[in-house]
C-alpha positions, 0 to 999 in steps of 0.5 A: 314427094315425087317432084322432090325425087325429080329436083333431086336427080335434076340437081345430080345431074347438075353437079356431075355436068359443072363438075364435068365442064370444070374438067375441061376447062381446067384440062383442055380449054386453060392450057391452050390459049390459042382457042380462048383467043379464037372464041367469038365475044360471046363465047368469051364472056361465057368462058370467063362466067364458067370459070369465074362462077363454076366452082360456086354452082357445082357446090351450091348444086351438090348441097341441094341434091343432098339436102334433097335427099336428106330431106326425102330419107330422114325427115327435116330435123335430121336433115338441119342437125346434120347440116346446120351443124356441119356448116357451123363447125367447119366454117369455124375450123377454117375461119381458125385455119386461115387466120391462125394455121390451126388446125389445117397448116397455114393455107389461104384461099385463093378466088373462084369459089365465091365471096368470102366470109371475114375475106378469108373462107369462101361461102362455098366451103362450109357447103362442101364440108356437109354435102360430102360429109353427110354422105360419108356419115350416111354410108359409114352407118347404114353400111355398120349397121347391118353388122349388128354390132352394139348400138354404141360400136356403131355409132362410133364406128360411123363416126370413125368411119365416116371421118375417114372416108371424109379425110381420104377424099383430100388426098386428091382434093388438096393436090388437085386444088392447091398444087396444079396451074390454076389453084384455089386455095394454096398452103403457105408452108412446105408440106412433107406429105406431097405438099401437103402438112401432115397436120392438114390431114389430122385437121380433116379427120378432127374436124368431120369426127366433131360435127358427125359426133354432134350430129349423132347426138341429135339423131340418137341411138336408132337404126337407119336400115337403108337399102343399097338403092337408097343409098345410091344418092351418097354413093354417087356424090362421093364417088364423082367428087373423088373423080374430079380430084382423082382426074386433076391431079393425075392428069397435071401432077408429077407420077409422085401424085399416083400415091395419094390418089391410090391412098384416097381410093384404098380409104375411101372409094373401096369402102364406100363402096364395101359399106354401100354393098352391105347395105343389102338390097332391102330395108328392114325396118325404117328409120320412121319406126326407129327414130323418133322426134324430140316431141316424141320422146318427151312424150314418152310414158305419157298417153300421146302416139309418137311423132314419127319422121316419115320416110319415102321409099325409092 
């Protein structure tokens, strides 16, 4: 499992580089043409890859850290029924939304984030939808848990929760990626709320409360009690997305924009943040002994041990 650990920390450090480089080429390289110019062939063509394939690595880099990690920590069937579901179920929402403006506003996507599905939703985009998502989800119910709240309260609340702090990231995301110079996506309706539609935000919580509610299902009643450092991976995901849109749209929007960002960081960043607190600085009982597969379960009663997930401690 420790070549695993290595990929996965290899893979963050991957995400939060692109996403690092794509800072500067939005924020210093673009704006100044007279250094494009300068660049030699070389430089050029490396220019042109980064900004055409940058936002595809930095997603596709950002997937694979949390499947990774999702892997890891909760086995490989929770790991596919929160992926494969999230992927399903935005994808569809945004194949909806662009086609119909439901339930996002009208909006169509622009090019940078890689081939498109029907030519109408990047590939990247569902991909975005689980990585994010699943550290929210993650985040919001390990943080619950150790309220000792009724299975069901936390449950719900996770899902609540984790759609909050899901839609709080737009805040800066869509300002970021759809009213700046150099948008990847852009609404083809005027937004009362800083651009953007009101609607776009009910669409983000809508659409992240169904597959986290989906997900649940498949993971059922049982406890993750995860550590604050196993919950460093979600945290720092989070929190470096938030950056990039945070830095963005500070950096080239009007003052106006100050207020969404506070908003994201006051749903979103702080919460996170309380939730990954309370997490405590160890894990209770695992979620090997407390989640059992579906093999298990229906084995119950009978004379066959449980089949459990297993869990690699950091």
């Amino acid at each position: 499992m420790k070549h695993l650990v290595t990929i996965e920390r290899g893979c963050l450090i991957g995400h939060s580089v692109s996403l690092a480089f794509g800072l500067a080429g939005l924020l210093l390289v673009l704006p100044n043409s007279d250094f494009i110019q300068a660049l030699p062939a070389f430089g050029m063509s490396a220019f042109g890859w980064s900004m055409a394939n940058g936002g595809v690595a930095y997603i596709l880099l950002g997937t694979i850290t949390v499947s990774l990690y999702a892997y890891r920590t909760f086995g490989v069937w929770r790991w596919l029924t929160f992926m494969l579901p999230t992927i399903m179920l935005s994808l569809g929402s945004e194949l909806l939304g662009t086609s119909t403006g439901f339930p996002f506003g009208a909006y169509g996507y622009l090019s940078g984030l890689g081939y498109k599905i029907a030519g109408l939703v990047p590939f990247t985009i569902p991909l975005s939808w689980f990585y994010v998502g699943m550290c929210c989800y993650v985040l919001a119910r390990a943080g619950l848990e150790r309220l000792k709240l009724p299975v069901w309260a936390t449950v719900v609340g996770a899902i609540t929760l984790g759609s909050i702090l899901l839609t709080a990231w737009d805040f800066v995301l869509d300002p970021a990626m759809s009213q700046t110079p150099y948008p990847f996506w852009e609404f083809k309706e005027a937004g009362a709320f800083f651009g953007m539609p009101y609607r776009n935000l009910s669409g983000w919580f809508g659409t992240g409360a169904i597959f986290m509610a989906v997900a649940s299902l498949f993971w059922g009643k049982g406890s993750l009690y995860l550590s604050r450092a196993q919950l460093m991976v979600p945290l720092a995901v989070y929190l470096i997305n938030f950056a990039f849109g945070a830095i963005i749209t500070i950096a080239q929007l009007d003052s106006r924009f100050w207020i969404p960002t506070a908003l994201s960081a006051s749903l979103g960043v702080i919460p996170a943040i309380a939730l990954w607190a309370m997490a405590g600085s160890t894990s209770t009982p695992t979620l090997a002994t407390s989640l059992q597969t579906p093999l298990a379960a229906a084995n119950r009663g009978a004379d066959v041990p449980p089949v459990t997930v297993g869990i690699s401690q950091k």
